[in-house]
Each structure stands twice: as C-alpha cells, then as structure tokens.
TORVEXDREN-520402 format. One record per residue (C-alpha): residue number from 1; residue in one letter; chain; z, y, x. Coordinates in steps of 0.001 Angstrom, whole numbers, plus 524288, in hexadecimal, padded with zeros to 5 digits. Example, Ala and Ser with C-alpha at 12.3 -4.5 7.8 and 13.67 -1.06 7.14 Angstrom:
% residues 2
<pt><resi>1</resi><resn>a</resn><chain>A</chain><c3>81E78</c3><c2>7EE6C</c2><c1>8300C</c1></pt>
<pt><resi>2</resi><resn>s</resn><chain>A</chain><c3>81BE4</c3><c2>7FBDC</c2><c1>83566</c1></pt>
% end
This chain:
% residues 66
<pt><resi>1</resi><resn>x</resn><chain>A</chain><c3>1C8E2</c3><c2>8F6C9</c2><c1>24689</c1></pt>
<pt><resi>2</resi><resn>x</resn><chain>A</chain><c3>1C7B8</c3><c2>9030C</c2><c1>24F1A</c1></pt>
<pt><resi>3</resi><resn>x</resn><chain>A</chain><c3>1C5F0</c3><c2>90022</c2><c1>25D8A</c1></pt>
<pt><resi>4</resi><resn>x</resn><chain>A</chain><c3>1CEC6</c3><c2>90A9C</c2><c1>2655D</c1></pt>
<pt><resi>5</resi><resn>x</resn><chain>A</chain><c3>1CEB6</c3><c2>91131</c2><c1>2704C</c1></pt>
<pt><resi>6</resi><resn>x</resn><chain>A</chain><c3>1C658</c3><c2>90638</c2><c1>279A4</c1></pt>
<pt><resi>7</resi><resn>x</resn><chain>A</chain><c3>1D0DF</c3><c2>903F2</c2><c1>28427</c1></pt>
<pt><resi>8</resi><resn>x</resn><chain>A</chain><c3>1D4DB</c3><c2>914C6</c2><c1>282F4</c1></pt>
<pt><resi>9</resi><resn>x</resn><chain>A</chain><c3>1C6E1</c3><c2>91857</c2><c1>281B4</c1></pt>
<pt><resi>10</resi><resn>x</resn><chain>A</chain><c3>1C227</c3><c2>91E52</c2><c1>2767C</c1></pt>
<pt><resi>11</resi><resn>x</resn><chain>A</chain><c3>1B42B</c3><c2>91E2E</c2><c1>26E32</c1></pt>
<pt><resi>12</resi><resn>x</resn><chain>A</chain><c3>1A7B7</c3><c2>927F8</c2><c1>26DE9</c1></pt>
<pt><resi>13</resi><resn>x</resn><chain>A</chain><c3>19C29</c3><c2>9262A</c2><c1>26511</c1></pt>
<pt><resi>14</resi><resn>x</resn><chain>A</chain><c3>18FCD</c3><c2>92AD0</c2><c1>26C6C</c1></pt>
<pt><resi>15</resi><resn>x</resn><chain>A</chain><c3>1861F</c3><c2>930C2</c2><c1>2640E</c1></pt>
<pt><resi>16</resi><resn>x</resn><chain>A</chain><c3>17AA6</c3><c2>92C8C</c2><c1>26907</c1></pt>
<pt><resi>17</resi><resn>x</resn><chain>A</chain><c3>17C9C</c3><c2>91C70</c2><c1>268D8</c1></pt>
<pt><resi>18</resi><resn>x</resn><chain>A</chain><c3>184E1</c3><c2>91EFC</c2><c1>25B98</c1></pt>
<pt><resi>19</resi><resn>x</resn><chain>A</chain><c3>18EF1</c3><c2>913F3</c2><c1>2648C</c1></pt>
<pt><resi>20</resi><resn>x</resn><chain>A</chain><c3>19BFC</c3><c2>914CA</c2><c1>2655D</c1></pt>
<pt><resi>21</resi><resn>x</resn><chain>A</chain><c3>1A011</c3><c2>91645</c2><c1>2729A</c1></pt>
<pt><resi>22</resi><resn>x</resn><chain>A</chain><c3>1ADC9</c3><c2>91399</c2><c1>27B48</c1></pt>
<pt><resi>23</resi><resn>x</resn><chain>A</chain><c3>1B1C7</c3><c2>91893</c2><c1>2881F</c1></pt>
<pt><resi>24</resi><resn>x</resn><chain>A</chain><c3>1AD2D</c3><c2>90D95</c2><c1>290DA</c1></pt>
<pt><resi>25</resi><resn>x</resn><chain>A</chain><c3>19FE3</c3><c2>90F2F</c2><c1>289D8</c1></pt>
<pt><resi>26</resi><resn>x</resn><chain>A</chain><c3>19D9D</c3><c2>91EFA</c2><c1>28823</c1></pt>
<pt><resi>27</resi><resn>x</resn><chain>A</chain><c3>190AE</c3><c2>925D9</c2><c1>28879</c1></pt>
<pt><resi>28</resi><resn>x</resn><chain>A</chain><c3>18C30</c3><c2>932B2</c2><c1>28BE2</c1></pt>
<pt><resi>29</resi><resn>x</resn><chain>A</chain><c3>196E9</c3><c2>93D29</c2><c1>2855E</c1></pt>
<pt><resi>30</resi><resn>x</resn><chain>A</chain><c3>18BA3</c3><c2>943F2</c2><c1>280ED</c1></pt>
<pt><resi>31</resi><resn>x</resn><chain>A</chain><c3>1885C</c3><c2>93AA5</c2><c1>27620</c1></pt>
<pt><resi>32</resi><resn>x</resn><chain>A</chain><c3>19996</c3><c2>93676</c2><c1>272CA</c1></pt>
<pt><resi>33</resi><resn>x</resn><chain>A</chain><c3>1A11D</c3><c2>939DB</c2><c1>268A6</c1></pt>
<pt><resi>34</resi><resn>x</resn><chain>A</chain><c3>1AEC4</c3><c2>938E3</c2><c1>26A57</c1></pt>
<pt><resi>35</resi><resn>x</resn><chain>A</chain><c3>1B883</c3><c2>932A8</c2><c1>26E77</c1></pt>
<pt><resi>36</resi><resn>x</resn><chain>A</chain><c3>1BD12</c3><c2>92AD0</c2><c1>261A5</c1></pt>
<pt><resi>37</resi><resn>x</resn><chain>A</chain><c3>1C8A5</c3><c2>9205F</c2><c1>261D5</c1></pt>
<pt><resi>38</resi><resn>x</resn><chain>A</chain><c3>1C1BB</c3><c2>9179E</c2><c1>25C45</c1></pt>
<pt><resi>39</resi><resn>x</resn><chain>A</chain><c3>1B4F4</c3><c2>9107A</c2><c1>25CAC</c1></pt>
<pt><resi>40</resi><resn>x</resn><chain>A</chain><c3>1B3D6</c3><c2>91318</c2><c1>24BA9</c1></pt>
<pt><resi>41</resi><resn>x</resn><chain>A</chain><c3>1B7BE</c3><c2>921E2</c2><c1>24EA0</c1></pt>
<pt><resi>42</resi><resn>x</resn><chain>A</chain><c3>1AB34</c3><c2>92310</c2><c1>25838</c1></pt>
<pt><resi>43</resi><resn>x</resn><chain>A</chain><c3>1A236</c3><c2>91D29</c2><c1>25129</c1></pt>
<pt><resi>44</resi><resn>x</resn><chain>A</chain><c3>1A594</c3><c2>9262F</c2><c1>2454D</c1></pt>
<pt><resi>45</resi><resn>x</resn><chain>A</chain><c3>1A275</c3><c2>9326D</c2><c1>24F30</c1></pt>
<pt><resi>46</resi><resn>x</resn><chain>A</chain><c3>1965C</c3><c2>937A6</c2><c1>247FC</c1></pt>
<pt><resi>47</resi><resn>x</resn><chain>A</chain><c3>19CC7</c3><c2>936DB</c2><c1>23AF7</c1></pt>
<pt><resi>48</resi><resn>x</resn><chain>A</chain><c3>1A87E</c3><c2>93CA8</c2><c1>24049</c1></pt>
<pt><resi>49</resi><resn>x</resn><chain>A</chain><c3>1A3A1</c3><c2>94878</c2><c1>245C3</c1></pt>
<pt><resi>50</resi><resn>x</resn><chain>A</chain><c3>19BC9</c3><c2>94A32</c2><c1>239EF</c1></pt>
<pt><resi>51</resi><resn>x</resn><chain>A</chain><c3>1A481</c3><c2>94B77</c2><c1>230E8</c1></pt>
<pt><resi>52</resi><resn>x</resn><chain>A</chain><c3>1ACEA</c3><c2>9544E</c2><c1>23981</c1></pt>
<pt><resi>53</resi><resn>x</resn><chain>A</chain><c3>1A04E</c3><c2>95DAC</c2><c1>23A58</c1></pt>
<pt><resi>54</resi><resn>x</resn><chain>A</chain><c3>1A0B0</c3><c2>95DD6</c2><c1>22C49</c1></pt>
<pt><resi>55</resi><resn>x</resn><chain>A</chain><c3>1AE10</c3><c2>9603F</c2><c1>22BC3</c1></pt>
<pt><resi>56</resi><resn>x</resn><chain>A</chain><c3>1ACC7</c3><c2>96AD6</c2><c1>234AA</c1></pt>
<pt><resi>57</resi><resn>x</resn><chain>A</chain><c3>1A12F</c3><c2>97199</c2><c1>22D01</c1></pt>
<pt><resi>58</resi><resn>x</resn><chain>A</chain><c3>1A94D</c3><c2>97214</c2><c1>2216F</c1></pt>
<pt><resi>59</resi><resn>x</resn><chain>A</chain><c3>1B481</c3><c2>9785F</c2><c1>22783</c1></pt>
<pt><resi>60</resi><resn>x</resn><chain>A</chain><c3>1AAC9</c3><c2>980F5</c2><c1>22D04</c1></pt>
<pt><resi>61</resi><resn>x</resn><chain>A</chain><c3>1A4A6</c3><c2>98516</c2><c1>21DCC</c1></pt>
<pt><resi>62</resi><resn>x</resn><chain>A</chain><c3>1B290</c3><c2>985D1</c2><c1>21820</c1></pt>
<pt><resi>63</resi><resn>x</resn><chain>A</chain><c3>1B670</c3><c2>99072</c2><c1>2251E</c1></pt>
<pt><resi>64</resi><resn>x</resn><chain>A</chain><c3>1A7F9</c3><c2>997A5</c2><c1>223D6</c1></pt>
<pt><resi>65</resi><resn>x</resn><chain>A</chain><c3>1AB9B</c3><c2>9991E</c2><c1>2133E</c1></pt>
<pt><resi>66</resi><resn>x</resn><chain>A</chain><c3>1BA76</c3><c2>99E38</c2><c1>216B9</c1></pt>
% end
C-alpha cells in the first residue's frame, strides 16, 4: 500500500544515505532527488532516472542518424 503525501508533504530519496526521506525529515538538497508522491516512487529514484537517461540517449542516436 503506497503511503501518500505525509500530511501534504511529499518524498525525496537522498543519494548519499540511499533513505527515503519526507518533509519533516529532509537533508541537504544537495544530495535529494525529487519530490515523488509517494514513499515507493522515491525509493525507485536511481532506477528512474536511469532509465530516462537511456531513454534520452536513444532519442539522441535516432536524431544524430536523421
């Protein structure tokens, strides 16, 4: 069960502690991803934006061929 939005916060996963991490709770920005609605969403962060930069490559080799 997905836990939303912690009383209209929202989630971050810092990158440094690999933790999942709510507003009452947040770190340094300089080690946050985010925000995510939920607490699943944040801790997928890493695999998120690597498949995005992967998706983005891609696009990039199919606009570089024409």
């Amino acid at each position: 069960m997905s836990e939303k939005n912690n009383g209209g916060g929202q989630f971050w996963f810092n990158t440094k502690t690999g933790q999942v991490e709510t507003a009452d709770e947040k770190s340094s920005w300089s080690h946050l991803m985010g925000p995510y609605p939920t607490r699943e969403e944040a801790a997928k962060a890493l695999d998120t934006a690597s498949q995005r930069n992967d998706d983005w490559e891609s696009e990039d080799e199919d606009w570089r061929r024409g």
